[in-house]
DRENNUNU-923991 format. One line per 5 residues: number of its first residue (from 1); their letters; for each residue x, y, z of N, C-alpha, C. Coordinates in steps of 0.2 Angstrom, whole numbers, padded with zeros to 4 digits, always signed. Each point is the difference from the previous one (the first is absolute). Example, Ala and Ser with C-alpha at 12.3 -4.5 7.8 and 13.67 -1.06 7.14 Angstrom:
DRENNUNU-923991
1	as	+0066 -0028 +0039 -0004 +0006 +0000 +0004 +0006 +0000; -0002 +0005 -0004 +0004 +0006 +0001 -0004 +0005 +0003;
***
This chain:
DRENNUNU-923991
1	xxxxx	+0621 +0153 +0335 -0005 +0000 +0004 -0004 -0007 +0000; -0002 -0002 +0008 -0002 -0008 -0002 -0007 +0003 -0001; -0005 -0005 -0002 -0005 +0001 -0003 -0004 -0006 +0001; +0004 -0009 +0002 -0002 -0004 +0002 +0003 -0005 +0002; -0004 -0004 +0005 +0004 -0004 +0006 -0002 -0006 -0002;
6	xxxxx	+0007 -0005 -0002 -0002 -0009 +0001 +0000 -0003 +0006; -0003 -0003 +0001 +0001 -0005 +0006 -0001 -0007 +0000; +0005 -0004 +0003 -0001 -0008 -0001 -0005 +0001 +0005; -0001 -0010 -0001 -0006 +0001 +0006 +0004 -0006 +0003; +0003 -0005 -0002 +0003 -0005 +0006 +0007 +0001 +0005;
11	xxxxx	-0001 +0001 +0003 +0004 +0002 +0008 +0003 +0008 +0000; -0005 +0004 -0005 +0000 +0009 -0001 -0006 +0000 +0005; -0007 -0001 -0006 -0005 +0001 +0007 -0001 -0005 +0002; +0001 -0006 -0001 -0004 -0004 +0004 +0007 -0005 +0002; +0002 +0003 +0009 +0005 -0004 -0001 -0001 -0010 +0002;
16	xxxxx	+0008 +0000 -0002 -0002 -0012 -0003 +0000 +0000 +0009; +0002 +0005 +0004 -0001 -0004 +0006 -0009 -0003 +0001; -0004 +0002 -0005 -0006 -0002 +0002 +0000 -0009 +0000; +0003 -0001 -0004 +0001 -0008 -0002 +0005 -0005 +0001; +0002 +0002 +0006 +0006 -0003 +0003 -0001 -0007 +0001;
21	xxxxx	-0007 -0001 +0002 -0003 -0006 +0002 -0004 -0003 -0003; +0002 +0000 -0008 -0006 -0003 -0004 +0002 -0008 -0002; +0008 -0004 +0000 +0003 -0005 +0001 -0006 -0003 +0005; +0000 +0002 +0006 -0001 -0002 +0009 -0008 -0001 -0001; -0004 +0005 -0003 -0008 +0002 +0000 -0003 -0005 -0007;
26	xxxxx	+0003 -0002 -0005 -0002 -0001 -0006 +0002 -0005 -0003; +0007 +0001 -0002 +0004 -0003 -0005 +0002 -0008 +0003; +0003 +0000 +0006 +0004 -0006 +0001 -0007 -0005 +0003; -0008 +0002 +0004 -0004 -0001 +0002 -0004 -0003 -0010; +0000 +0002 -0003 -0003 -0002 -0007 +0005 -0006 -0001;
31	xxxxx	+0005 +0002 +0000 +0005 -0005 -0004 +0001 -0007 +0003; -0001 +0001 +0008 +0000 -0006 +0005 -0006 -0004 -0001; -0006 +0002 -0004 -0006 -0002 +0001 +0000 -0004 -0009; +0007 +0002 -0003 +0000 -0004 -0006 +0004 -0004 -0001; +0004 +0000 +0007 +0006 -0006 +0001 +0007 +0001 -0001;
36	xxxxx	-0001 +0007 +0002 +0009 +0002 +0003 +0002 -0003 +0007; +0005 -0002 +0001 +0001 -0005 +0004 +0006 +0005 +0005; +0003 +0006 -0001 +0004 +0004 +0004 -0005 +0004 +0005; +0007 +0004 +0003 -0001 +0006 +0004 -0002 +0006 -0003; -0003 +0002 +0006 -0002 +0009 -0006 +0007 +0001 -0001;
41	xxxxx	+0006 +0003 +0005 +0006 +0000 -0001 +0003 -0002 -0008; +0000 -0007 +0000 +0001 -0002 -0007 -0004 +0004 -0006; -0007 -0001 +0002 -0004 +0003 -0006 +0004 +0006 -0001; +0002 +0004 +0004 +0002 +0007 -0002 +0004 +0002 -0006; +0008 -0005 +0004 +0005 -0002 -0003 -0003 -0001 -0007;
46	xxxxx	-0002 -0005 -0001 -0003 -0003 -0005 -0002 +0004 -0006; -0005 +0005 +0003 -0004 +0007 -0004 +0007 +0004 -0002; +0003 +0001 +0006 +0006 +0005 -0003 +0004 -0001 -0007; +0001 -0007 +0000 +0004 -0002 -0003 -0001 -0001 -0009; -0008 +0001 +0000 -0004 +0000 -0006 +0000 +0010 -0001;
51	xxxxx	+0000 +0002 +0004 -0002 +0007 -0003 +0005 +0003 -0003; +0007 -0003 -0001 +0005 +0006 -0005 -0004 -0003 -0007; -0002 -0006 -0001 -0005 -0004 -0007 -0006 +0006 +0000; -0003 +0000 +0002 -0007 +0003 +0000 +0002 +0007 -0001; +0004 +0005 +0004 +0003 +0005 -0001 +0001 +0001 -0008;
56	xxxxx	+0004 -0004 -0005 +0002 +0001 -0005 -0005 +0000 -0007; -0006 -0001 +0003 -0006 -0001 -0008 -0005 +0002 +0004; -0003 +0005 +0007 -0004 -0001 +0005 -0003 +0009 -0002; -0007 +0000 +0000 -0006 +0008 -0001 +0001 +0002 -0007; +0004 -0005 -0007 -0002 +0002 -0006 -0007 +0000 -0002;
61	xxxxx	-0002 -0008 +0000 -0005 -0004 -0003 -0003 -0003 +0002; -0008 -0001 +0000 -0003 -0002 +0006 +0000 -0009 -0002; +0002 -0002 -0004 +0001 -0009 -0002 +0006 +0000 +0006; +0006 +0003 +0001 +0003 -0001 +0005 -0002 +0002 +0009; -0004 +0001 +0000 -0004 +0002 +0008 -0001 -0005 +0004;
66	xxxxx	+0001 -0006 -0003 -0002 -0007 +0004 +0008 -0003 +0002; +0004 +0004 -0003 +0009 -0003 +0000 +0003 +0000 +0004; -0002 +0004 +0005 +0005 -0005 +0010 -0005 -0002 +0003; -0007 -0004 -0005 -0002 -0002 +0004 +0001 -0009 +0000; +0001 +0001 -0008 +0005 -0006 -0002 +0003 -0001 +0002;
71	xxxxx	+0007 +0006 +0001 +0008 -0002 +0000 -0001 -0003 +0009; -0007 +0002 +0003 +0002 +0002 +0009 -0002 -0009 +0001; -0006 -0001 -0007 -0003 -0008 +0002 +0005 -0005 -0004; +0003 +0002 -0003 +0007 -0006 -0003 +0005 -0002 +0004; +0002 +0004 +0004 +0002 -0001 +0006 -0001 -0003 +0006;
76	xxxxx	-0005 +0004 +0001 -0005 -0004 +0006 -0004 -0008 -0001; +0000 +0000 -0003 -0002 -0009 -0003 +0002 -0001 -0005; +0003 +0002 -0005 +0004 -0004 -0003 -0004 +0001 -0007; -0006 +0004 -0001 -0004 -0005 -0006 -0003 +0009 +0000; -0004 +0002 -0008 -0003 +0004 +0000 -0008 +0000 +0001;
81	xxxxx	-0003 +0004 +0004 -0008 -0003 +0002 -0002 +0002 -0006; -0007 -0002 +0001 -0005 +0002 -0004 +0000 +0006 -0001; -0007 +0004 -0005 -0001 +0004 +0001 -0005 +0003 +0005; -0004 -0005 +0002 -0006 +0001 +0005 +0006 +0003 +0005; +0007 -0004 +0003 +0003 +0002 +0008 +0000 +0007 -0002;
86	xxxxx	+0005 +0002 -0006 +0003 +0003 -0002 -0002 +0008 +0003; -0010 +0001 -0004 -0003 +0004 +0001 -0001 +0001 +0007; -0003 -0004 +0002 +0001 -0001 +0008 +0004 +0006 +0003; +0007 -0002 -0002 +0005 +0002 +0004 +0002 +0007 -0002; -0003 +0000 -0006 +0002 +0010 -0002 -0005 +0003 +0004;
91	xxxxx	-0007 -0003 +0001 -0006 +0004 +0004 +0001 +0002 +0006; +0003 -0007 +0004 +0002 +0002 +0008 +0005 +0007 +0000; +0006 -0001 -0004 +0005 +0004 -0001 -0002 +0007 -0002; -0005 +0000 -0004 -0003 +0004 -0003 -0005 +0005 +0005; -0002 -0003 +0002 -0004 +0002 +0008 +0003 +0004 +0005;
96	xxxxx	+0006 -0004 +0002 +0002 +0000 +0006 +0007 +0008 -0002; +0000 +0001 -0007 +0005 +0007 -0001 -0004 +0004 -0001; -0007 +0000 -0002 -0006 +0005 +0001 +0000 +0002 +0006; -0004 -0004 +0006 -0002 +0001 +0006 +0006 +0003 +0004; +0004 -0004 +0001 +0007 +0003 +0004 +0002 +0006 -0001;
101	xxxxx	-0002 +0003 -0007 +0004 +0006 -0003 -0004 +0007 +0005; +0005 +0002 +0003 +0001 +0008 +0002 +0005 +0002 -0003; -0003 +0008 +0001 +0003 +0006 -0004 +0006 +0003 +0005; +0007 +0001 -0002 +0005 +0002 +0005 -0002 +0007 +0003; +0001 +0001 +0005 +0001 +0006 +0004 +0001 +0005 -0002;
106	xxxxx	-0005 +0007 -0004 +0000 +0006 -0005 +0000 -0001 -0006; -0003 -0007 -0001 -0001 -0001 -0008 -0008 +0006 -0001; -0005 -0002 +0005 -0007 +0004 -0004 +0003 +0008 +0001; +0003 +0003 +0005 +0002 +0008 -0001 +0004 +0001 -0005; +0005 -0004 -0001 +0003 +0001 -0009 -0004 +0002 -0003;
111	xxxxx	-0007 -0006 +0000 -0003 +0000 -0008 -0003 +0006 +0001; -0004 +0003 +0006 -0005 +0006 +0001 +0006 +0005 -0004; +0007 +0000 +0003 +0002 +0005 -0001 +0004 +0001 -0007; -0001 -0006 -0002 +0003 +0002 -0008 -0007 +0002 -0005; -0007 -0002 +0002 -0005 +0001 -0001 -0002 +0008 -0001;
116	xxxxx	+0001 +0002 +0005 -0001 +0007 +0001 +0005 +0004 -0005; +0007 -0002 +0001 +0004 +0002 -0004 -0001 +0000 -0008; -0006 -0005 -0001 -0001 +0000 -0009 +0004 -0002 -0004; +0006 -0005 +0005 +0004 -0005 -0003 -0003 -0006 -0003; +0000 -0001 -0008 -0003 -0007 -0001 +0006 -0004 +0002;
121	xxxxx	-0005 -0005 +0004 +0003 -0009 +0005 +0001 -0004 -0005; +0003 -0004 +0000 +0001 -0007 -0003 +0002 -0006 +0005; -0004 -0006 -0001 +0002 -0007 +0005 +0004 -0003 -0006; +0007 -0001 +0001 +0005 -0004 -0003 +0002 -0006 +0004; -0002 -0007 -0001 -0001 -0005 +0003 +0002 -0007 -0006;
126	xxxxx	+0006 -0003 +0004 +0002 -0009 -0004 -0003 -0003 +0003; -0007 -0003 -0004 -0003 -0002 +0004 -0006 -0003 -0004; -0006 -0005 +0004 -0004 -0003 -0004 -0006 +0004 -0002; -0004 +0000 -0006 -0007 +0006 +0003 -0002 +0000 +0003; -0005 -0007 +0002 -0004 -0003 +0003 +0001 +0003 +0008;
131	xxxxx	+0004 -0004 +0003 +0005 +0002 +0006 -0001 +0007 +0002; +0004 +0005 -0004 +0002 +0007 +0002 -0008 +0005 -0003; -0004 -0003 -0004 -0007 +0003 -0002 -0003 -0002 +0009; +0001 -0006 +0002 -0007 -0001 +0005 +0004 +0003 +0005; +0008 +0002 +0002 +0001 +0001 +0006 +0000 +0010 -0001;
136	xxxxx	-0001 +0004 -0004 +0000 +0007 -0002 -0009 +0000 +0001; -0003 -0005 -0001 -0008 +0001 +0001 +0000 -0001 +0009; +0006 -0005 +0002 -0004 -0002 +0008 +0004 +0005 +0003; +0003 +0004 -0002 +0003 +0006 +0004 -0003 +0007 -0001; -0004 +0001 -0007 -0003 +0004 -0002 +0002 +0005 +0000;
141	xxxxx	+0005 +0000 -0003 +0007 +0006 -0005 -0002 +0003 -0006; -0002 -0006 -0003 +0000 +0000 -0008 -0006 +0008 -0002; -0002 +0006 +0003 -0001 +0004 +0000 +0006 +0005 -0002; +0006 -0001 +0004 +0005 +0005 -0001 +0002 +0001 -0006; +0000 -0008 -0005 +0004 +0000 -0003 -0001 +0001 -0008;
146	xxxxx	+0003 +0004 -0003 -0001 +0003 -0008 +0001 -0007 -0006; +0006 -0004 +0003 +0000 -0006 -0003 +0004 -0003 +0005; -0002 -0009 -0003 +0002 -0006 +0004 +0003 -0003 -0005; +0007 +0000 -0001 +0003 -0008 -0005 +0002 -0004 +0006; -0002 -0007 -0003 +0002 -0005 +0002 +0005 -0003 -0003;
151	xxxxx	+0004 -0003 +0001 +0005 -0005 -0005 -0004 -0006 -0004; -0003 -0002 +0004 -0005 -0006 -0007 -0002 +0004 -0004; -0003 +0006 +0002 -0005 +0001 -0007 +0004 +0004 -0004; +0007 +0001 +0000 +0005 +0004 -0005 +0004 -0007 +0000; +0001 -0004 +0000 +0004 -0005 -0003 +0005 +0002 +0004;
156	xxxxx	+0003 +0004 +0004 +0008 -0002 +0003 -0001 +0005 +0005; +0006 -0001 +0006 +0003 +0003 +0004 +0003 +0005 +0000; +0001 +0004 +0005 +0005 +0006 +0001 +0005 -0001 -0003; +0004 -0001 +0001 +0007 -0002 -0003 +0000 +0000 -0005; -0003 -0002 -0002 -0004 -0001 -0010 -0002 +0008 -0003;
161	xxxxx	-0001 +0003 +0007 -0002 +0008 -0004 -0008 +0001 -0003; -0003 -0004 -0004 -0006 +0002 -0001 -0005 +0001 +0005; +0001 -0002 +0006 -0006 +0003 +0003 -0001 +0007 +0005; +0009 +0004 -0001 +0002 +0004 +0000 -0003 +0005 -0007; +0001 -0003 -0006 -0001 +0003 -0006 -0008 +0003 +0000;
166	xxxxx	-0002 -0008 +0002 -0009 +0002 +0000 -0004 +0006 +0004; +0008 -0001 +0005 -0005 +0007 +0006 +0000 +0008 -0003; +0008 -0004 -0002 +0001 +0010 -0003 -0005 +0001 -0007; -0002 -0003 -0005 -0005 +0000 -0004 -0006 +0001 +0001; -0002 -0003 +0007 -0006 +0002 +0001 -0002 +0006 +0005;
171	xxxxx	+0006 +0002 +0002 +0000 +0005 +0004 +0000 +0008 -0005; +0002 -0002 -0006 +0002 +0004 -0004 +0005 +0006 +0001; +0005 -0002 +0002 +0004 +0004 +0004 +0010 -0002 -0001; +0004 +0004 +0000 +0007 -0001 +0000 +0003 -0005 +0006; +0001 -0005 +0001 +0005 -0005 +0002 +0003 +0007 +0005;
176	xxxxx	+0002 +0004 +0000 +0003 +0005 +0006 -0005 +0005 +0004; -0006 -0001 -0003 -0006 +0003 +0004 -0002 -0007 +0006; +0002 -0006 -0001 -0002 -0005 +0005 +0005 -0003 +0004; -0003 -0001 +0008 +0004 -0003 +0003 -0004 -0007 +0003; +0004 -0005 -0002 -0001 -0007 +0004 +0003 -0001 +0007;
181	xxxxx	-0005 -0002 +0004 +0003 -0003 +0005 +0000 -0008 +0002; +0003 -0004 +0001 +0002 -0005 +0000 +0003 -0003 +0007; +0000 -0008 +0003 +0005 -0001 +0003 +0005 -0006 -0002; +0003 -0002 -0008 +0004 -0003 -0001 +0004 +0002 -0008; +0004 -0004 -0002 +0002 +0000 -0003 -0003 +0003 -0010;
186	xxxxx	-0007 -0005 +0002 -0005 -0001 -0006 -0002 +0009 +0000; -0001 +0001 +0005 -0004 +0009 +0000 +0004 +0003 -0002; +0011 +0000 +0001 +0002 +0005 -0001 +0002 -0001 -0010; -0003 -0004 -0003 +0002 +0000 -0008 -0003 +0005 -0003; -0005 +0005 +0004 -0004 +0003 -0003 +0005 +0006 +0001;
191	xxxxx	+0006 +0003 +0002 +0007 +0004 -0002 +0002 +0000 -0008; +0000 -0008 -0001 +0001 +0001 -0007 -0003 +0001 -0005; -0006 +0003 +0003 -0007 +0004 -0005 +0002 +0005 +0001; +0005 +0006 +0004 -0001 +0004 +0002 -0005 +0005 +0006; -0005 -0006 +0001 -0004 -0001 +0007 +0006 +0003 +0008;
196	xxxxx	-0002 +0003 +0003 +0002 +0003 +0007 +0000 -0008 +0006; +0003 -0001 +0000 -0003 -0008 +0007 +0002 +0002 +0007; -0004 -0002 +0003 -0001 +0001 +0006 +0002 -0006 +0003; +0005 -0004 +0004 -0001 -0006 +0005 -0003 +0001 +0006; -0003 -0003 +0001 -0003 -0003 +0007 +0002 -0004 +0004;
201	xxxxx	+0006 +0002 +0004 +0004 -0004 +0005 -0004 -0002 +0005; -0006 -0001 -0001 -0004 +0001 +0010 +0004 -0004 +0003; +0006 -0005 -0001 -0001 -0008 +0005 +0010 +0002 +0000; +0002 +0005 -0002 +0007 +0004 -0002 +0003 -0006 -0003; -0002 -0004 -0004 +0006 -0006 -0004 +0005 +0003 -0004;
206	xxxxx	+0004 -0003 +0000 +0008 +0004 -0004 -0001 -0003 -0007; -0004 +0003 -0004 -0003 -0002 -0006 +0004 +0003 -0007; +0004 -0002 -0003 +0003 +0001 -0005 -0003 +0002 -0006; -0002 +0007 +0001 -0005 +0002 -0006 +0000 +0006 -0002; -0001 +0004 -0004 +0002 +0005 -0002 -0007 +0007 +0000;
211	xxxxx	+0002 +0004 +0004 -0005 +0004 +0002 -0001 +0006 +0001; -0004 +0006 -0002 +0001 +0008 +0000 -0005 +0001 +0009; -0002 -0004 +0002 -0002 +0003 +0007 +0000 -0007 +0004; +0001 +0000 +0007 -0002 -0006 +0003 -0006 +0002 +0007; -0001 -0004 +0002 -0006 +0002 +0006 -0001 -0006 +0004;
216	xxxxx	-0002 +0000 +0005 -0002 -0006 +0005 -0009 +0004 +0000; -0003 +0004 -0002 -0008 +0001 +0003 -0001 +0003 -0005; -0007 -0003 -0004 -0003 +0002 -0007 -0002 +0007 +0001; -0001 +0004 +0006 -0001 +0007 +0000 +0004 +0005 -0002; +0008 -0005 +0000 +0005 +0005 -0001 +0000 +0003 -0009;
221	xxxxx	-0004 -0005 -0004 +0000 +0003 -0006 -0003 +0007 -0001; -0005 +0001 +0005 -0004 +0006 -0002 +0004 +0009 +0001; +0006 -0003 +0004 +0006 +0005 -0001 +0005 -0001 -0007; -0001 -0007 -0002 +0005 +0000 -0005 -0005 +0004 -0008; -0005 -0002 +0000 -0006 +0004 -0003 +0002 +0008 +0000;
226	xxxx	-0003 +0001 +0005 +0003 +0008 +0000 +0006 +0002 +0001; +0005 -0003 +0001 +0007 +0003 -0003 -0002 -0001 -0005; +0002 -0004 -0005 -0001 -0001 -0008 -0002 +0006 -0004; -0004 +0000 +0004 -0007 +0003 -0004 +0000 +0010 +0001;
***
């Protein structure tokens, strides 16, 4: 019997299409005002090309939070800024993932209706506090939910399993009373706790991941609930 539901928060409820255009709106607009001499196009290319680096040591530790924004300015001028640009440039960024962020289509009647259900919630998020604290305040979720881990404040990522670990401990409950849902790879390790996972196809990508349910619409869980259960 499930008993409680994890949910990511980036591109589950809050999908990345929100920020499509944060390059175009922020990034490469700051970057040109510190002496980036390309195209947004190139800036792009450019950011791409740092993110499998940043990927690899990124939402442990908060000493690394400022790390693509190095790897993106090493790059881009050749030199690391200060740390006055540095802050700078987390604020805007920081800003602009708060404000832009909406909630995907049936994410509030999930939560009403796992609520009612007297499912304890949990938000399972790779991600920074700061960031994912002000964007669950500027969406005003953070009501549903029984517990919030972040990856910074547990030291590791999904794939790493403790912030899987942390949920089931504080949820006080068996790893098979819980279902995660997810839309990548990182969501589905939570299988290897014995966790239920759910993928989140909304955008139908052919994603190579290992899964006990799939869905394209967050409402479809509330069926997968009640089977289960």
């Amino acid at each position: 019997m499930i008993k409680a539901v994890f949910l990511d928060l980036g591109n589950t409820l809050i999908p990345m299409d929100c920020y499509s255009n944060i390059e175009q709106d922020v990034e490469y607009p700051f970057w040109k005002r510190k002496g980036y001499k390309g195209t947004l196009e190139q800036f792009k290319q450019l950011k791409a090309g740092t993110k499998v680096q940043f990927m690899k040591k990124a939402f442990r530790h908060s000493e690394d939070k400022h790390m693509w924004t190095k790897l993106i300015a090493m790059e881009a001028l050749g030199c690391c800024p200060d740390d006055e640009i540095i802050a700078d440039c987390w604020k805007l960024t920081k800003n602009y993932y708060v404000k832009k962020a909406k909630l995907r289509d049936g994410t509030l009647k999930l939560l009403e209706y796992l609520k009612l259900k007297k499912m304890k919630i949990a938000l399972i998020s790779n991600n920074w506090s700061d960031v994912a604290s002000e964007a669950i305040n500027y969406l005003d979720i953070r009501k549903y939910f029984h517990n919030i881990i972040i990856s910074e404040d547990v030291g590791a990522v999904k794939s790493e399993l403790k912030p899987f670990v942390v949920a089931i401990e504080k949820s006080a409950l068996k790893p098979e009373e819980c279902l995660m849902v997810g839309d990548d790879k990182e969501d589905s390790f939570s299988k290897n706790l014995g966790i239920h996972f759910v993928l989140l196809n909304a955008h139908s990508n052919n994603l190579n991941v290992d899964y006990d349910y799939k869905i394209t619409d967050l409402l479809e869980v509330k069926k997968i609930v009640e089977g289960i259960a």
